[in-house]
Backbone as CSV, one residue per row, in Angstrom:
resi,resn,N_x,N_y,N_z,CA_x,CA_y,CA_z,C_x,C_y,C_z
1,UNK,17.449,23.393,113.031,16.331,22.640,112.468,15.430,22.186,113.606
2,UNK,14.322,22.372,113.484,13.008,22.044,114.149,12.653,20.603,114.503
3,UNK,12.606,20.231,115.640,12.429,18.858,115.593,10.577,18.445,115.390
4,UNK,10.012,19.724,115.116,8.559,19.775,114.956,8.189,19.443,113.642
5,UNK,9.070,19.660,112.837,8.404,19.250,111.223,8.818,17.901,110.893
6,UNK,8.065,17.234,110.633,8.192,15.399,110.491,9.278,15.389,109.779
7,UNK,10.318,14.161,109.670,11.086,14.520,108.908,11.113,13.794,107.382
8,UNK,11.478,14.104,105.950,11.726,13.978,104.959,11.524,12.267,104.898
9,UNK,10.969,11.311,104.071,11.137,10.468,102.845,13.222,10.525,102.701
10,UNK,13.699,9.331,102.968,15.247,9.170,101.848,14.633,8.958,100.969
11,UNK,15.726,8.846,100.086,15.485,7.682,98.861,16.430,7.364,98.392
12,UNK,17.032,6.515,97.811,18.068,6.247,96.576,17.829,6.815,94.973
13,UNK,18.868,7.247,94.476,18.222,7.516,92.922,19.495,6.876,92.274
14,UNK,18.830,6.574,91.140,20.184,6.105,89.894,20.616,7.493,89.937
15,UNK,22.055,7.204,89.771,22.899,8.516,89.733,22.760,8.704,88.241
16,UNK,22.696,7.870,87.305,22.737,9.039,86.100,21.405,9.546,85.920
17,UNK,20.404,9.308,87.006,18.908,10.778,86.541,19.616,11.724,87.475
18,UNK,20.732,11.506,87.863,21.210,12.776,88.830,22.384,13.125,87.683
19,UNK,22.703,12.957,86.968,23.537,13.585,85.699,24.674,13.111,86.188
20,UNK,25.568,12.086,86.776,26.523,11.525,86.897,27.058,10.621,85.818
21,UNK,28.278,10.787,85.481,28.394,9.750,84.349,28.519,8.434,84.999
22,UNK,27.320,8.055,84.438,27.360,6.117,85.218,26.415,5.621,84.414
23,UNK,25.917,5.596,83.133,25.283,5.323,82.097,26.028,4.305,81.234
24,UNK,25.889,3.019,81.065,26.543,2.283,80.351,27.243,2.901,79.319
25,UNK,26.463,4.208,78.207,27.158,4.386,77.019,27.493,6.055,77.605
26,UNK,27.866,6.272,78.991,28.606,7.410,79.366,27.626,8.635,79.023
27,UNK,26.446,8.441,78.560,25.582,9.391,78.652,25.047,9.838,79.803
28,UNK,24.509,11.182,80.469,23.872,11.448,81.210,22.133,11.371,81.382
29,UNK,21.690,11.354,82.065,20.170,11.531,81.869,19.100,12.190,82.961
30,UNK,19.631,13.524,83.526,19.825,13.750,84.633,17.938,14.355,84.377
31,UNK,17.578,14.438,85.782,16.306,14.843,85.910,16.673,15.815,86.793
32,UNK,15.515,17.648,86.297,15.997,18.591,87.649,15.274,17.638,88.433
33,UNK,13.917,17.169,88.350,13.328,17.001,90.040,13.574,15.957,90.955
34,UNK,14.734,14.858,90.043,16.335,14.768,91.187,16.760,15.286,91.779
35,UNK,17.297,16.315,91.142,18.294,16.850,91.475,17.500,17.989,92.381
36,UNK,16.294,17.959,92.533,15.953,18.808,93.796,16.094,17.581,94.614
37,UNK,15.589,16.501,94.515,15.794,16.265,95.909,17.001,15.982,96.224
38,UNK,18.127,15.776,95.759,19.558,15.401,96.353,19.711,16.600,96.953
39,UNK,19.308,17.930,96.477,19.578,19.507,96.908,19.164,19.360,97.923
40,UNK,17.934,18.711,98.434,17.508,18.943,99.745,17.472,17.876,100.555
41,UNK,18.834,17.077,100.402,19.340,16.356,101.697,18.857,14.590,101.562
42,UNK,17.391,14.539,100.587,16.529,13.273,101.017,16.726,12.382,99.708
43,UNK,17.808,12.499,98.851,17.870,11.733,98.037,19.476,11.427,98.154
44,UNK,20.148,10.589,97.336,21.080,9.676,97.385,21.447,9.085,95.943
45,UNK,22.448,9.768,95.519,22.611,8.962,94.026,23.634,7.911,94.198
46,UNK,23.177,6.656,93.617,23.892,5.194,93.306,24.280,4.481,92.351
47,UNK,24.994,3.948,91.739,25.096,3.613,90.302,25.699,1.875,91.129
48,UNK,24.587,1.436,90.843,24.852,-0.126,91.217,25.596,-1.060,90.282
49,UNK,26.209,-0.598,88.689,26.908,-1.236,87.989,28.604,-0.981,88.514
50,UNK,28.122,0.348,88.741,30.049,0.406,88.883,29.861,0.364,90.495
51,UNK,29.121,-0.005,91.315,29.837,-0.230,92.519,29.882,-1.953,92.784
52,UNK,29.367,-2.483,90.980,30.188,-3.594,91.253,31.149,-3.982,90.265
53,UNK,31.497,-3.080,90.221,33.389,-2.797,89.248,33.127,-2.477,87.872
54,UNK,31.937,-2.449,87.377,32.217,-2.004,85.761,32.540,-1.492,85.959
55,UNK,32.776,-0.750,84.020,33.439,0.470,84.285,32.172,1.672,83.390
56,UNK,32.989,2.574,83.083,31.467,3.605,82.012,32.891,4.279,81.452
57,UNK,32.593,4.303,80.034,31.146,3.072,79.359,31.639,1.918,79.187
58,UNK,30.684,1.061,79.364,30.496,-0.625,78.745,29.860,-1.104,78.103
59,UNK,29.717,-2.217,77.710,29.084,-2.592,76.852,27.691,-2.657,77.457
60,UNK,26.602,-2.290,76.960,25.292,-2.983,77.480,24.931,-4.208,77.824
61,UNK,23.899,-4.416,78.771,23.708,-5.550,79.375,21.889,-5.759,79.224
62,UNK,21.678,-7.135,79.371,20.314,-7.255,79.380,20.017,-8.143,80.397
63,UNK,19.304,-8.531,80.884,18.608,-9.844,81.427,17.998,-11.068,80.661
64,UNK,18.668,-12.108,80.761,18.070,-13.361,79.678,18.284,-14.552,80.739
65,UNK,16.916,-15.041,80.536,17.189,-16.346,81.384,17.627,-16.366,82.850
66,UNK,17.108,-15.168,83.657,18.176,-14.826,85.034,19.689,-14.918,84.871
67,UNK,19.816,-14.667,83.868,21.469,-14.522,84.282,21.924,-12.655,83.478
68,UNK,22.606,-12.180,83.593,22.869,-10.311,83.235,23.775,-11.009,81.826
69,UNK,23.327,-10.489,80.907,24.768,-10.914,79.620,24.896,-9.564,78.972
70,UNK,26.305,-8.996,78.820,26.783,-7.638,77.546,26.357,-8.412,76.538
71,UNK,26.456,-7.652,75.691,26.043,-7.591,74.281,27.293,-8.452,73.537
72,UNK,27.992,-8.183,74.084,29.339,-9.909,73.836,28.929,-10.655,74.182
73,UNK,27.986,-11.466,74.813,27.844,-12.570,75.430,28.497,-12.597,76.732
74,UNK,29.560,-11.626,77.131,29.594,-12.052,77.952,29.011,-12.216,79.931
75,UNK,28.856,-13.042,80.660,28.336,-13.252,81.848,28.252,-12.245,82.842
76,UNK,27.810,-10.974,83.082,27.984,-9.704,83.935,27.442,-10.399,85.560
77,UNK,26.826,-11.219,85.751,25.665,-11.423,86.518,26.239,-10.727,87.996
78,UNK,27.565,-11.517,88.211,27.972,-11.667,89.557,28.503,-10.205,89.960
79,UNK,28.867,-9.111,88.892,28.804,-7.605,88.907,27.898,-6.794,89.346
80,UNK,26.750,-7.438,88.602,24.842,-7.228,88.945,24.585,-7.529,90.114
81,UNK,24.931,-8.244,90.803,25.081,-8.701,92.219,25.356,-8.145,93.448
82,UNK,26.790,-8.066,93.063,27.790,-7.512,93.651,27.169,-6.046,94.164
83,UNK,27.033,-5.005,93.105,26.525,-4.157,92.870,25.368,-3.533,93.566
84,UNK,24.343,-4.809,93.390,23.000,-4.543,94.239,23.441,-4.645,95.408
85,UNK,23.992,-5.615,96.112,24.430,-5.796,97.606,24.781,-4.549,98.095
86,UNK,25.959,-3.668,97.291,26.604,-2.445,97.350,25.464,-1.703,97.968
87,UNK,24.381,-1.255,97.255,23.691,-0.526,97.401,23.400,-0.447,97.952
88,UNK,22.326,-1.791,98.291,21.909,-2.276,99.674,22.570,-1.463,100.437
89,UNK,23.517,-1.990,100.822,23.930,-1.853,101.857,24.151,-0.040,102.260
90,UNK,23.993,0.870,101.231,23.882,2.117,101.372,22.896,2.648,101.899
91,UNK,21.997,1.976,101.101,20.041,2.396,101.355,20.114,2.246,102.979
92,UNK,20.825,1.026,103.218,20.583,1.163,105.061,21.404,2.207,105.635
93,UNK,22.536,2.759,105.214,23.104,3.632,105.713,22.762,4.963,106.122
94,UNK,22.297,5.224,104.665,21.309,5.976,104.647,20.017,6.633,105.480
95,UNK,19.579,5.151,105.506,18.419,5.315,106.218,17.264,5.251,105.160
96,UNK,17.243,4.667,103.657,16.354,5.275,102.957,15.529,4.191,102.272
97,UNK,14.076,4.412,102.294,12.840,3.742,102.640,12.479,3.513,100.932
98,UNK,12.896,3.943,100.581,12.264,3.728,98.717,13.998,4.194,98.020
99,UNK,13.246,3.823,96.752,13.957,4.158,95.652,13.654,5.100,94.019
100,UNK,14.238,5.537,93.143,13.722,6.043,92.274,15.014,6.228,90.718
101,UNK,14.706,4.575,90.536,15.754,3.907,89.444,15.209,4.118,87.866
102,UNK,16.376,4.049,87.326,16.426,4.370,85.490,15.391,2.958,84.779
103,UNK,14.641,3.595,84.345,13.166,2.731,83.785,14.376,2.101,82.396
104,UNK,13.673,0.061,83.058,14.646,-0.701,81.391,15.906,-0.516,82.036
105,UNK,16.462,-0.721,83.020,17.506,-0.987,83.049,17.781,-2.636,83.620
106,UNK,19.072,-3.422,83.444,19.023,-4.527,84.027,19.471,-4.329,85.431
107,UNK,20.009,-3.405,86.165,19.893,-2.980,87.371,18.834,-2.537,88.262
108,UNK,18.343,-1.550,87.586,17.456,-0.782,88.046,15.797,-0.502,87.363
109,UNK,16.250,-1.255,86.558,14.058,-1.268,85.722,13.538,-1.915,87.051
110,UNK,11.924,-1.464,87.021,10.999,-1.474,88.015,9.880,-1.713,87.487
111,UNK,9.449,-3.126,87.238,8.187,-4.023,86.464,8.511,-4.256,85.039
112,UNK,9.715,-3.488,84.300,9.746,-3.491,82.926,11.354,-3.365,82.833
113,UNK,11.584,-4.423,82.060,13.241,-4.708,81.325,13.334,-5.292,80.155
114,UNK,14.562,-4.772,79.553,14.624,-5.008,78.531,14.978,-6.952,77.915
115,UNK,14.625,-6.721,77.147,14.065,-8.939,76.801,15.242,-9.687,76.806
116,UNK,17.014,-9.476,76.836,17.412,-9.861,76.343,17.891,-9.864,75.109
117,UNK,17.091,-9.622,74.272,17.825,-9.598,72.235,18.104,-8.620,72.134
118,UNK,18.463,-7.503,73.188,19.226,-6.128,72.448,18.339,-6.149,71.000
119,UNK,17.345,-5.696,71.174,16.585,-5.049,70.125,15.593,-3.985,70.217
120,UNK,15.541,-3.654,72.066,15.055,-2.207,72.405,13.316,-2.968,72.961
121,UNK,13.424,-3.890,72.856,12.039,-5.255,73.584,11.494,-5.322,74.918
122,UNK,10.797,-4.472,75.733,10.852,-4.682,76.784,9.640,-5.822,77.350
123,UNK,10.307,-6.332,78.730,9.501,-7.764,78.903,9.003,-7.118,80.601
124,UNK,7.564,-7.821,81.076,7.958,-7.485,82.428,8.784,-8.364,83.907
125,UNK,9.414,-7.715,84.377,10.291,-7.954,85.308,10.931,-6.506,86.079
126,UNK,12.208,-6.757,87.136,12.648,-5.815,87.886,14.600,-5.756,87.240
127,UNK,15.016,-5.309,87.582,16.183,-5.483,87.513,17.111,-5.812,88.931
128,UNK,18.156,-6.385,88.584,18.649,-7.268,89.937,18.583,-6.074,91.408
129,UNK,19.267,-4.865,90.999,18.927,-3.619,92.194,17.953,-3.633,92.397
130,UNK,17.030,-3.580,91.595,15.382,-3.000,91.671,14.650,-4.374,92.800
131,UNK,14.459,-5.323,92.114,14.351,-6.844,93.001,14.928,-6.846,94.266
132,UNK,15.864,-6.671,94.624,16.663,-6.588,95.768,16.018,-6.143,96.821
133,UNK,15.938,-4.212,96.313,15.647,-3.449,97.389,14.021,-3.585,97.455
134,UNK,12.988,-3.916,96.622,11.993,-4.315,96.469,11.816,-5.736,97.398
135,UNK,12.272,-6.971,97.724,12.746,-7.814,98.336,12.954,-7.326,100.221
136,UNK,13.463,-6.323,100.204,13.943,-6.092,101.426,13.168,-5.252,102.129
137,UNK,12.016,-4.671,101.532,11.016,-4.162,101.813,10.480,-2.271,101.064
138,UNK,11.701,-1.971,100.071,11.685,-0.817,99.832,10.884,-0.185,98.961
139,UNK,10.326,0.575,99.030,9.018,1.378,98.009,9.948,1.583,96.660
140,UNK,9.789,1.139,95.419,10.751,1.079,94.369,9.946,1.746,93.049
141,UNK,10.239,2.967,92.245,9.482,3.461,91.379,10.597,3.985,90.241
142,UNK,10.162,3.739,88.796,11.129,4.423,87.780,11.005,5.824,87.740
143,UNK,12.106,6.449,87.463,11.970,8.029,86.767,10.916,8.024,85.973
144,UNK,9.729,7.065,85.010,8.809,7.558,84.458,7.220,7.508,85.815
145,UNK,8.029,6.276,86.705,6.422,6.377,87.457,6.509,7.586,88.100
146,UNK,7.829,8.049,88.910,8.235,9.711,89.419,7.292,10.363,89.259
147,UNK,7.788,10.864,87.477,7.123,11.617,87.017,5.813,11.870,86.955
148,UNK,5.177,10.493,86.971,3.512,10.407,86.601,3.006,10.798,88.290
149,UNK,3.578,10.526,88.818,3.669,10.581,90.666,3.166,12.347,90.608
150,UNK,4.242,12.982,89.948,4.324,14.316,90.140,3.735,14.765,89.342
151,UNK,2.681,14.690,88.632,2.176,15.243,87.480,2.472,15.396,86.544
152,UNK,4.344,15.227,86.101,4.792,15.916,85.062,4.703,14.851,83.884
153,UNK,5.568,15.091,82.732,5.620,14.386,81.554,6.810,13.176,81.895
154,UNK,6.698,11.978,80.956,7.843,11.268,81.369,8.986,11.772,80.448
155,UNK,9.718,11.450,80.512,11.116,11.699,79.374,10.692,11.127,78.289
């Protein structure tokens, strides 16, 4: 390899637009033009719920009131946390300057999440990953801004 051609943009991606099962309801949602870039070295798939111990699948989660709650009520936050730190701490490993997270997620939405009432409501905000690496200085965009990035259609 040429030390003449500038080198590549990292990035982080939610691993399930990279088709990993890490989707709360174990679904995939993989994008090819992910999955080109993981092919070519400059992307990075992360699933910031289970690297802070959920499991897949779980119950869904929302954002209400700054705190992460499942659809039980019960308290996820310090998972959400946990999780983002995780990442963090990858993105530096990495080396990688942006991100490119699952739009509406409470991890990973980027200006837009869902309201809280589990009724499909979205409010604007980030999700605790998204905030984080956004926070720490990182260029942060959903699989739909991607897309609009690249010309294509969103999902």
């Amino acid at each position: 390899m040429s030390d003449q051609h500038p080198k590549a943009p990292r990035v982080l991606v939610s691993a399930c637009l990279a088709g990993i099962h890490s989707r709360y309801n174990g679904e995939r949602k993989a994008l090819e033009q992910v999955l080109d870039l993981i092919r070519q070295g400059v992307a990075l798939p992360v699933c910031p719920e289970q690297l802070g111990g959920l499991p897949t699948p779980r119950p869904p989660c929302e954002i209400l009131a700054g705190r992460v709650l499942n659809k039980d009520g019960q308290d996820q936050t310090a998972q959400f946390a946990l999780g983002a730190e995780e990442g963090l701490r990858l993105a530096r490993l990495f080396g990688a300057t942006g991100a490119i997270l699952k739009a509406g997620s409470p991890s990973c939405g980027c200006g837009s999440i869902y309201d809280g009432s589990f009724t499909g409501r979205r409010v604007p905000g980030n999700g605790v990953f998204a905030a984080l690496l956004r926070a720490e200085g990182l260029a942060v965009m959903d699989e739909e801004q991607f897309l609009k990035h690249l010309g294509g259609n969103t999902p």
